[in-house]
LOSE-849012 format. One line per 10 residues: their letters; for each residue x, y, z of C-alpha. Coordinates in steps of 0.5 Angstrom, whole numbers. Layout:
<atoms>
A	X/Y/Z ~ ...
</atoms>
This chain:
<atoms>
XXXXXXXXXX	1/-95/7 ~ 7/-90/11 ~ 9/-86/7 ~ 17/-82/8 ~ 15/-75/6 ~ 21/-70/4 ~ 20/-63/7 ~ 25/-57/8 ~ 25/-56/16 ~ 23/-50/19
XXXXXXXXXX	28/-45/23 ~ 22/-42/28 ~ 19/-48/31 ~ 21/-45/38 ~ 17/-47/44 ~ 15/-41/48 ~ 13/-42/55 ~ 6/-45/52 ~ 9/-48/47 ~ 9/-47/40
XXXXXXXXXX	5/-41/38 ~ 4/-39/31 ~ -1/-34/27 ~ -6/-39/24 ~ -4/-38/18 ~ 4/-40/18 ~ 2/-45/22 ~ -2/-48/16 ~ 5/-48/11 ~ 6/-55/8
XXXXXXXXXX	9/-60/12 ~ 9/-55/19 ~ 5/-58/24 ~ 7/-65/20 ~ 15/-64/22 ~ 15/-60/29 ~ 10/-67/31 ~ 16/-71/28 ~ 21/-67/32 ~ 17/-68/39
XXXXXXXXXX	16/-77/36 ~ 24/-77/36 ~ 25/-74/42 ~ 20/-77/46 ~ 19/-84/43 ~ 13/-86/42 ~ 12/-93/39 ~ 8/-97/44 ~ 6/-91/48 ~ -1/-88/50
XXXXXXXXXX	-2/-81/48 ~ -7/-76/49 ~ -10/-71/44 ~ -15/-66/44 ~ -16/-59/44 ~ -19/-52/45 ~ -24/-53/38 ~ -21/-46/34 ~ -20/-46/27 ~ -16/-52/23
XXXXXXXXXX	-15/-56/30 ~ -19/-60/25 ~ -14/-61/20 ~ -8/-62/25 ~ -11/-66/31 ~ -12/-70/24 ~ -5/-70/22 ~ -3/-72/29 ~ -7/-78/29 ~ -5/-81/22
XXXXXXXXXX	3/-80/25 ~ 1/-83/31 ~ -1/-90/27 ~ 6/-89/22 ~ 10/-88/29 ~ 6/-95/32 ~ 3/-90/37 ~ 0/-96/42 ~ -6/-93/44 ~ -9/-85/42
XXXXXXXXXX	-14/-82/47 ~ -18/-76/44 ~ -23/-72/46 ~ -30/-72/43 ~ -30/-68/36 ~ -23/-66/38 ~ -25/-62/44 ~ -20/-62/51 ~ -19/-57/55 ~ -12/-58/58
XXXXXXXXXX	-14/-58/64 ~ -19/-64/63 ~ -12/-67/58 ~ -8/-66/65 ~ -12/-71/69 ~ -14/-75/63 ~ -6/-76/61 ~ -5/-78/68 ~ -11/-83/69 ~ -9/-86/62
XXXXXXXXXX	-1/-87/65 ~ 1/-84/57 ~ 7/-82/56 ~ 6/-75/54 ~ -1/-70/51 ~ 0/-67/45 ~ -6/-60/46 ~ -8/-56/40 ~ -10/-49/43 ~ -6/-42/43
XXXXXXXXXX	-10/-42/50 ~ -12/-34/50 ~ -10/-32/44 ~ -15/-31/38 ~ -18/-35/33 ~ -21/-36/26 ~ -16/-36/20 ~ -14/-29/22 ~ -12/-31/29 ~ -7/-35/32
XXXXXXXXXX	-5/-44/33 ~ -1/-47/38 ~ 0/-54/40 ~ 3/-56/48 ~ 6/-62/48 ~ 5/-65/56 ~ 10/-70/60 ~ 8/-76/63 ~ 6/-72/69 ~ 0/-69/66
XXXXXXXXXX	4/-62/66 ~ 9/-59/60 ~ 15/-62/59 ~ 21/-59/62 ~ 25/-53/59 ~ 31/-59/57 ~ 25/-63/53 ~ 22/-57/49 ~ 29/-54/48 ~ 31/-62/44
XXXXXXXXXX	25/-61/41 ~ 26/-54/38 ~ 33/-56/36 ~ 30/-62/32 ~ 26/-59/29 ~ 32/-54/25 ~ 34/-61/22 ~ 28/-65/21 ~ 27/-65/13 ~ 23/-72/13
XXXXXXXXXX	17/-74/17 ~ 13/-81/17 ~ 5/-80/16 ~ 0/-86/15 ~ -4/-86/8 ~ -11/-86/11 ~ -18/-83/10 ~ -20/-78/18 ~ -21/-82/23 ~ -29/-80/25
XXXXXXXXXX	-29/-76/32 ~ -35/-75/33 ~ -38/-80/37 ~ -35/-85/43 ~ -31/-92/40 ~ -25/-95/39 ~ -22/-95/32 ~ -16/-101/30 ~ -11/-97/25 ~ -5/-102/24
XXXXXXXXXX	-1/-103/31 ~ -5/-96/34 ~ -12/-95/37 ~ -15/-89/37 ~ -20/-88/42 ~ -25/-83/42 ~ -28/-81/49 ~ -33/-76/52 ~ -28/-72/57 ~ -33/-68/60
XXXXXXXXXX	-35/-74/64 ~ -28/-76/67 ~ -27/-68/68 ~ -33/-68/73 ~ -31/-74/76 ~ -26/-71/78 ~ -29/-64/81 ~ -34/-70/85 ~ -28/-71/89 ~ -26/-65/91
XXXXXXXXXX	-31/-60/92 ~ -38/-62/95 ~ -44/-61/90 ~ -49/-61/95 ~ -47/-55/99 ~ -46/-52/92 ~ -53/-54/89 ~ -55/-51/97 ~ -52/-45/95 ~ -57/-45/88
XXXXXXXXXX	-64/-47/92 ~ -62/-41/97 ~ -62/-35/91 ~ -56/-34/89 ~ -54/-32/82 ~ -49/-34/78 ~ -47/-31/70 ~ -42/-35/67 ~ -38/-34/60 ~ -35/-38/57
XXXXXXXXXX	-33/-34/52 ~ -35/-39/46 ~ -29/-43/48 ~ -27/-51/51 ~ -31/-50/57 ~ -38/-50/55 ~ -40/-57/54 ~ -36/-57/62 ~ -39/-51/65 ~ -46/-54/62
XXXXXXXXXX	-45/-62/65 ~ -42/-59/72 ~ -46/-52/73 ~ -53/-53/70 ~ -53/-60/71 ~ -50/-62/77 ~ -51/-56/80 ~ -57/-53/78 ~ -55/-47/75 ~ -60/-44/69
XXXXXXXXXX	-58/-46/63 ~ -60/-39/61 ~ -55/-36/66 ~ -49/-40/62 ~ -46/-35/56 ~ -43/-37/50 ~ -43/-45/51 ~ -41/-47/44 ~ -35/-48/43 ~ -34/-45/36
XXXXXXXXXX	-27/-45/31 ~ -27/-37/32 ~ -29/-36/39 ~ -36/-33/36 ~ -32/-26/34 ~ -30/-25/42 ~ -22/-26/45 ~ -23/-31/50 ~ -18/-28/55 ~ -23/-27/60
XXXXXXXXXX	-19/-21/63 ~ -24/-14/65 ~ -23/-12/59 ~ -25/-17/53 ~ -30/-20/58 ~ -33/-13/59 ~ -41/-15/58 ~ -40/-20/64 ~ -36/-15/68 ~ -42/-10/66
XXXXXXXXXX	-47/-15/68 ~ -45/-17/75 ~ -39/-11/77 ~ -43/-6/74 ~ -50/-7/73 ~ -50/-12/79 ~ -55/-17/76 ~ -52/-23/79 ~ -49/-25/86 ~ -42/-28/82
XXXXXXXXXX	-39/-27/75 ~ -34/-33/72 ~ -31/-34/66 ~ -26/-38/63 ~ -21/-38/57 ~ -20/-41/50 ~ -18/-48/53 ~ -20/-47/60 ~ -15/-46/64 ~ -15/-39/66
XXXXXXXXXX	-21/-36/70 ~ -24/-29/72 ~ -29/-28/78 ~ -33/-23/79 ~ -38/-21/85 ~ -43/-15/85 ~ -39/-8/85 ~ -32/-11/83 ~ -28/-15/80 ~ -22/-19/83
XXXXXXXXXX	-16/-19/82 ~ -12/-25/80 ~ -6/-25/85 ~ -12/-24/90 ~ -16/-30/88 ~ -10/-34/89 ~ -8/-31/97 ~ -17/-32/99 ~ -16/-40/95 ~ -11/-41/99
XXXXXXXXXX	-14/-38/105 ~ -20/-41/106 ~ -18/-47/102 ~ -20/-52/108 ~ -27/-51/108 ~ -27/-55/102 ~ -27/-62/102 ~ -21/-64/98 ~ -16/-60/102 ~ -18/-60/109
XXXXXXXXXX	-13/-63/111 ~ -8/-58/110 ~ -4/-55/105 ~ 3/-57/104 ~ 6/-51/101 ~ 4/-45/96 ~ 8/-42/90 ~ 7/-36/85 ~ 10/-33/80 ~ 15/-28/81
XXXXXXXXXX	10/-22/78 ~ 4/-25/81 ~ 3/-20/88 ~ 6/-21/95 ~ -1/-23/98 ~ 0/-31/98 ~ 7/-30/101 ~ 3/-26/107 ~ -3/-32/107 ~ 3/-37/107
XXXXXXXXXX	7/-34/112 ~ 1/-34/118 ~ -1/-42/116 ~ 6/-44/117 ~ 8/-46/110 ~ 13/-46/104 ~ 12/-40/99 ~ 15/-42/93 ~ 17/-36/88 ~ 18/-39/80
XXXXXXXXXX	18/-36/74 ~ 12/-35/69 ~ 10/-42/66 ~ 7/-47/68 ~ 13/-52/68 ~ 15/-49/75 ~ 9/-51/79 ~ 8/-58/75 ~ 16/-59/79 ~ 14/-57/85
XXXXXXXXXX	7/-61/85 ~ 10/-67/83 ~ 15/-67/88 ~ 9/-65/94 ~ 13/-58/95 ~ 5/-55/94 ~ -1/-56/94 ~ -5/-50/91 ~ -1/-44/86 ~ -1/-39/81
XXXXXXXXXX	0/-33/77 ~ -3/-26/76 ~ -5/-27/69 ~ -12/-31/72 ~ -8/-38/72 ~ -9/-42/79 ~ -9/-49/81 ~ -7/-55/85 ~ -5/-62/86 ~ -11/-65/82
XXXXXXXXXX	-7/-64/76 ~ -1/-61/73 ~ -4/-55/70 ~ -8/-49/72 ~ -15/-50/72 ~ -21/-44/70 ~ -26/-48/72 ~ -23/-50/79 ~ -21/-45/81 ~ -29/-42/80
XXXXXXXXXX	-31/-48/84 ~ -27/-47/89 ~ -30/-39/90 ~ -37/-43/90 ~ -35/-48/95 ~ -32/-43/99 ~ -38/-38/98 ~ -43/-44/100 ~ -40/-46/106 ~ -38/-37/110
XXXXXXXXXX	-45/-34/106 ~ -42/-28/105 ~ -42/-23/99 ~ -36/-24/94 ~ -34/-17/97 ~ -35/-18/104 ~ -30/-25/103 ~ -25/-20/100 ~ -26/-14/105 ~ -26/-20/111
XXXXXXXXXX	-19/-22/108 ~ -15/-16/107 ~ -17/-13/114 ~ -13/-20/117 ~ -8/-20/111 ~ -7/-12/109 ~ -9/-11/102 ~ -3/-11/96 ~ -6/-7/91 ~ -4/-9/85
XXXXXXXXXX	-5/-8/77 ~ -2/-11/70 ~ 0/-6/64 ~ 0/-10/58 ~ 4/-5/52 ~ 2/-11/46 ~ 5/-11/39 ~ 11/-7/40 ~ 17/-6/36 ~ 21/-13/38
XXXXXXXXXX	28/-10/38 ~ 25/-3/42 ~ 22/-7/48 ~ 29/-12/48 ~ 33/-5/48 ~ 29/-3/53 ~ 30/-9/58 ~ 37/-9/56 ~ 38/-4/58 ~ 34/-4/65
XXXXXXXXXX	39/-9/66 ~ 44/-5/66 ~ 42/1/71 ~ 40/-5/76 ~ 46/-4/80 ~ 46/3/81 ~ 38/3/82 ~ 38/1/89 ~ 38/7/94 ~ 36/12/89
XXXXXXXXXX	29/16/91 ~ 24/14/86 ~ 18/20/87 ~ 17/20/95 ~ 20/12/95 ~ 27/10/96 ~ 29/3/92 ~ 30/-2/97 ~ 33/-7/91 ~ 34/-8/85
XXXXXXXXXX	35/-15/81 ~ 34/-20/75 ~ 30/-25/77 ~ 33/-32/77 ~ 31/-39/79 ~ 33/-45/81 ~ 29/-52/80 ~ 29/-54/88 ~ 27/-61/85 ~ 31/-62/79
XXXXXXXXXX	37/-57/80 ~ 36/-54/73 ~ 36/-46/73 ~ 33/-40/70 ~ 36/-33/68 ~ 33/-26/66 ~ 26/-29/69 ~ 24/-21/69 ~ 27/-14/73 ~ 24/-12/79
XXXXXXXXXX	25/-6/83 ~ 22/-6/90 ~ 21/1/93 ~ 19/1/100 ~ 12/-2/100 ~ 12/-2/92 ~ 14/-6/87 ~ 16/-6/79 ~ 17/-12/75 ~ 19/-11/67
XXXXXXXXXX	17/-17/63 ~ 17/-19/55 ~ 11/-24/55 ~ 12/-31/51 ~ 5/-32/50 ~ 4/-27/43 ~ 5/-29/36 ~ 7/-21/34 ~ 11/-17/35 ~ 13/-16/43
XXXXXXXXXX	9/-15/48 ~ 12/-11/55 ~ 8/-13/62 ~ 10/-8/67 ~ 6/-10/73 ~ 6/-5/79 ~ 4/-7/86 ~ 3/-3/93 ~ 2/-6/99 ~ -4/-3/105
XXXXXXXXXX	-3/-6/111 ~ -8/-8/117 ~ -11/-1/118 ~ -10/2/112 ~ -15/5/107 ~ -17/-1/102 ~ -22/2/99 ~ -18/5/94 ~ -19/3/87 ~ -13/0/84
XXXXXXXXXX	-11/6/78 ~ -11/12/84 ~ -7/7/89 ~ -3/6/84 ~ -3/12/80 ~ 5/14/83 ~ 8/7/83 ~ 5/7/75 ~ 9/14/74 ~ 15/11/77
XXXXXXXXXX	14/5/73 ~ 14/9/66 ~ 19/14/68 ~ 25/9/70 ~ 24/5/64 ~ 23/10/59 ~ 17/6/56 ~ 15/11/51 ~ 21/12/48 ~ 22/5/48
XXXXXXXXXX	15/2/45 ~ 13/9/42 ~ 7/7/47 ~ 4/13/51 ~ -1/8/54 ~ -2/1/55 ~ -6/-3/51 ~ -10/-7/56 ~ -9/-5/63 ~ -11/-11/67
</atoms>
């Protein structure tokens, strides 16, 4: 039976640049998820269409993907595809959405966030391409969702989950399927397993977390059981509804036993982690941890020693924050390095139209053509088939690079949970200073330039304003940006970047390169009195 259920809309269902993201809590209120999937159904037209669900396995997923499910079959879904027990990371759902030819994805995970029922939910719906949905679909969503007072829902127990098979509801299969095997296909075709295994057989060691979180049952399938990996060397396989208590973000900070085990204690040859739906990563060799923005320039640059991409690189892109260092490796391959703003819809046009083949973003995003969406598992994969194939350390790569290449020092202040109306105020009125900023002397630099960054969609023309302010002052660069990943408050990104070029001394750490810059960076914005924040909350 379908029932018509009556229900007052809900005003905030806005879709930020992960999609819609809520503390666990609000997200439970009666009718919530129900009418936001009743928006994304109208706008999107899903009967007879294939759709594909699943999600990062955190507290009430369960309960939504359920929902999702017995809307699907009063919408007269053709066919549903959703991953055992409910789990899918959105990468392994980029490539299923593609493989599947569905129409849209609907990923329940609020990525990075915490979990449990004191943290956070979220739901990314995903085009037909395999990555997010364009700023004008999630814009229509969003202003559907201020009317929607009624949703359509089919009366009928849990749809099992636990086990494989296809069940025939009405007009709608749903199909359970183990998406691990189709994932790891996947990685067969791009990298070579036998020079990776190789690399295991000669001693060398790997530690990698994956925080509690989607990508245990992957890294267990593709490490240790392909590759050769010890189980034992596997860190919080089992996905679990809060993470095990941790914050799957895998940054140096919330990841600090496995940076201590590998860049501390040196225990290992090489450190990896992924986050809460396995599209974010962090590497690590002994001594040291890589910055995200040089991951993303040492992938792009010795990409063809891997399989899939020794034919070349189309182009690259970053997002605007993420350090200069790809511009630098795509100026000597001879190839397009294109600037977007933050959100993985940028690239997904850029992919699409085969501008680019390999791109990311600093906060530990990186990925290529395979699918639509960053990739954490990727991109360790690529460091392992790299590392397979030169024999260096992690730290000799990085030393070999940046002596051909210069160093971009680079690091990201993240002041979270401030006053909303304080951190606007203190963009708006950066925004105000920036024509009379460039040629001032800030500190022993003179400002070279000043701007708002925008952007124009070079595939579909659609544009992007007020994308974050940089300021660039000789060799440095500053870049101001609310973040649209959090569920409380505001979180202020202030990241800081200055080049050492070829000769110069790279052996400095990050904070003392940085420590001007970082002052200037304080000073200008008057961050303290802004936030109320003498500090940042998590440096990264």
């Amino acid at each position: 039976m379908i029932q018509s259920v009556d229900a007052r809309p809900y005003l905030d269902q806005t879709l930020g640049t992960s999609g819609l993201r809520k503390p666990t809590g609000h997200m439970m209120q009666p009718h919530y998820v129900a009418l936001f999937i009743q928006s994304a159904f109208e706008e999107l037209g899903v009967a007879g269409a294939t759709l594909v669900v699943g999600g990062d396995g955190r507290f009430f997923n369960d309960q939504a993907i359920q929902t999702i499910l017995k809307m699907a079959v009063a919408h007269e879904v053709g066919h549903v595809v959703v991953g055992r027990g409910g789990l899918l990371s959105t990468p392994a759902a980029s490539a299923l959405i593609r493989a599947r030819k569905a129409k849209a994805g609907i990923i329940l995970s609020a990525s990075h966030n915490p979990g449990g029922p004191e943290g956070d939910s979220g739901i990314k719906i995903n085009a037909a391409h395999g990555g997010p949905i364009p700023l004008a679909v999630s814009d229509a969503i969003h202003a559907r969702t201020r009317t929607c007072a009624r949703y359509a829902i089919a009366d009928i127990p849990d749809i099992p989950l636990g086990k494989d098979g296809r069940h025939q509801i009405r007009a709608t299969v749903v199909e359970v399927i183990d998406s691990v095997a189709d994932y790891v296909r996947l990685m067969e075709g791009l990298f070579d397993f036998d020079r990776i295994a190789g690399l295991f057989r000669s001693g060398f060691t790997m530690r990698f977390d994956a925080m509690n979180a989607v990508t245990g049952p992957y890294a267990t399938e593709l490490f240790h059981r392909r590759l050769g990996l010890p189980e034992a060397h596997l860190m919080n396989r089992v996905p679990m509804p809060d993470f095990g208590g941790l914050h799957p973000d895998p940054n140096p900070h919330h990841a600090a036993a496995l940076v201590d085990l590998v860049a501390g204690r040196s225990e290992a040859d090489f450190g990896a982690a992924s986050d809460g739906d396995g599209d974010r990563n962090l590497i690590i060799g002994r001594g040291l941890v890589v910055s995200p923005s040089d991951s993303l320039a040492v992938i792009a640059a010795n990409a063809h020693l891997v399989p899939g991409y020794r034919d070349g690189l189309a182009g690259v892109a970053r997002s605007m924050p993420t350090s200069r260092a790809l511009d630098r490796v795509a100026a000597a391959l001879g190839v397009n390095c294109h600037v977007t703003p933050t959100g993985w819809k940028f690239f997904a046009n850029l992919l699409e139209a085969g501008l680019i083949t390999i791109c990311g973003e600093e906060s530990a995003g990186t990925g290529s053509n395979h699918v639509r969406e960053k990739d954490g598992l990727w991109a360790v994969m690529m460091w392992l088939n790299i590392l397979a194939e030169r024999r260096l350390s992690v730290g000799q790569v990085l030393r070999d690079h940046w002596q051909a290449y210069g160093r971009d020092y680079y690091q990201r202040l993240d002041f979270e949970e401030v006053d909303t109306a304080g951190a606007e105020d203190l963009m708006a009125t950066l925004r105000g200073r920036l024509p009379a900023l460039a040629g001032e002397l800030a500190g022993r630099l003179t400002v070279t330039d000043a701007n708002d960054f925008a952007y124009t969609d070079p595939v579909d023309g659609s544009s992007a304003t007020k994308q974050g302010v940089q300021i660039v002052a000789d060799e440095a660069r500053i870049v101001y940006r609310l973040s649209g990943t959090g569920t409380r408050g505001a979180t202020l990104r202030v990241y800081l970047e200055r080049f050492a070029p070829r000769g110069a001394d790279h052996g400095l750490l990050p904070a003392e390169a940085l420590a001007e810059v970082q002052e200037i960076a304080t000073q200008v914005a008057d961050v303290t009195r802004f936030t109320g924040r003498t500090s940042a909350s998590v440096i990264s």
